[in-house]
N, C-alpha and C positions, 0 to 999 in steps of 0.2 A: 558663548552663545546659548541662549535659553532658546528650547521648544515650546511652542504659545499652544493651544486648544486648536483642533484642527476644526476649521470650516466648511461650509459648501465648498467654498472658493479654491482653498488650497488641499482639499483632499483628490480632485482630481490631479493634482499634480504628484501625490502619491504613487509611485509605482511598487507593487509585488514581485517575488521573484518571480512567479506564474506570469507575469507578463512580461516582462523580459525576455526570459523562455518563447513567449510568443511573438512578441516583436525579433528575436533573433531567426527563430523559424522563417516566418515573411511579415515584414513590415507594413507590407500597403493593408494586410488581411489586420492585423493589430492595428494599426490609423483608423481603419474602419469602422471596426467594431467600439472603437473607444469614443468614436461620433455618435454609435447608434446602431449601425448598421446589423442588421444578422445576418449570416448567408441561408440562402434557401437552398436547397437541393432536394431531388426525391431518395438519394441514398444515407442522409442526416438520423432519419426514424430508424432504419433497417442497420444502422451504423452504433447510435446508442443503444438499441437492442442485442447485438453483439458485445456489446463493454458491458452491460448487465451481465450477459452469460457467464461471461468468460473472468469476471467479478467474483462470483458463485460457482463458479469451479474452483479459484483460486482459493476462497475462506474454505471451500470442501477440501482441498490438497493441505491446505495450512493444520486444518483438526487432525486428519490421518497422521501428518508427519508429527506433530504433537503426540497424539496418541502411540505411536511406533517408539517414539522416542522411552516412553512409560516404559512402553514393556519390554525395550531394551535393558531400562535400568532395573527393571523389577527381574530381568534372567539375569542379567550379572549377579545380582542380588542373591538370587536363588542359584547360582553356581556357584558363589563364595562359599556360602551357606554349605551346600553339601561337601566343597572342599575340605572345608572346615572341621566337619563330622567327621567326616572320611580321618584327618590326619587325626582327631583326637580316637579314632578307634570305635566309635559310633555304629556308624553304616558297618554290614560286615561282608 
């Protein structure tokens, strides 16, 4: 079986896993949307603005824990280091 150029016609019948994921959630809310449909709500804006935030905290947590991780290795580093001295008779 060969895969042909996908078309109008047959990209809709293309499914993502993101939408699987959505039709497995609720199916009538994934039917809908894949007609057209958008849901309206007034809690929608106030809802996306919350996944912003909390987006932007997450990339903020993710540097820190990056950055922590650094100067974990750069103390061990610098504990070897003086171990080291220490045993060859160095430090006194």
């Amino acid at each position: 079986m060969t895969m042909g150029k996908r078309t109008k016609s047959n990209i809709a019948d293309v499914l993502s896993a993101s939408e699987i994921g959505q039709y497995l959630y609720c199916s009538r809310a994934w039917q809908l949307h894949r007609m057209g449909y958008e849901p309206e709500s007034p809690f929608l804006e106030p809802g996306k603005q919350a996944h912003v935030m909390l987006g932007n905290q997450l990339d903020h947590l993710e540097t820190r824990l990056w950055s922590s991780r650094w100067l974990t290795v750069i103390g061990i580093a610098l504990l070897c280091m003086s171990i080291l001295l220490l045993l060859l008779g160095v430090i006194l």
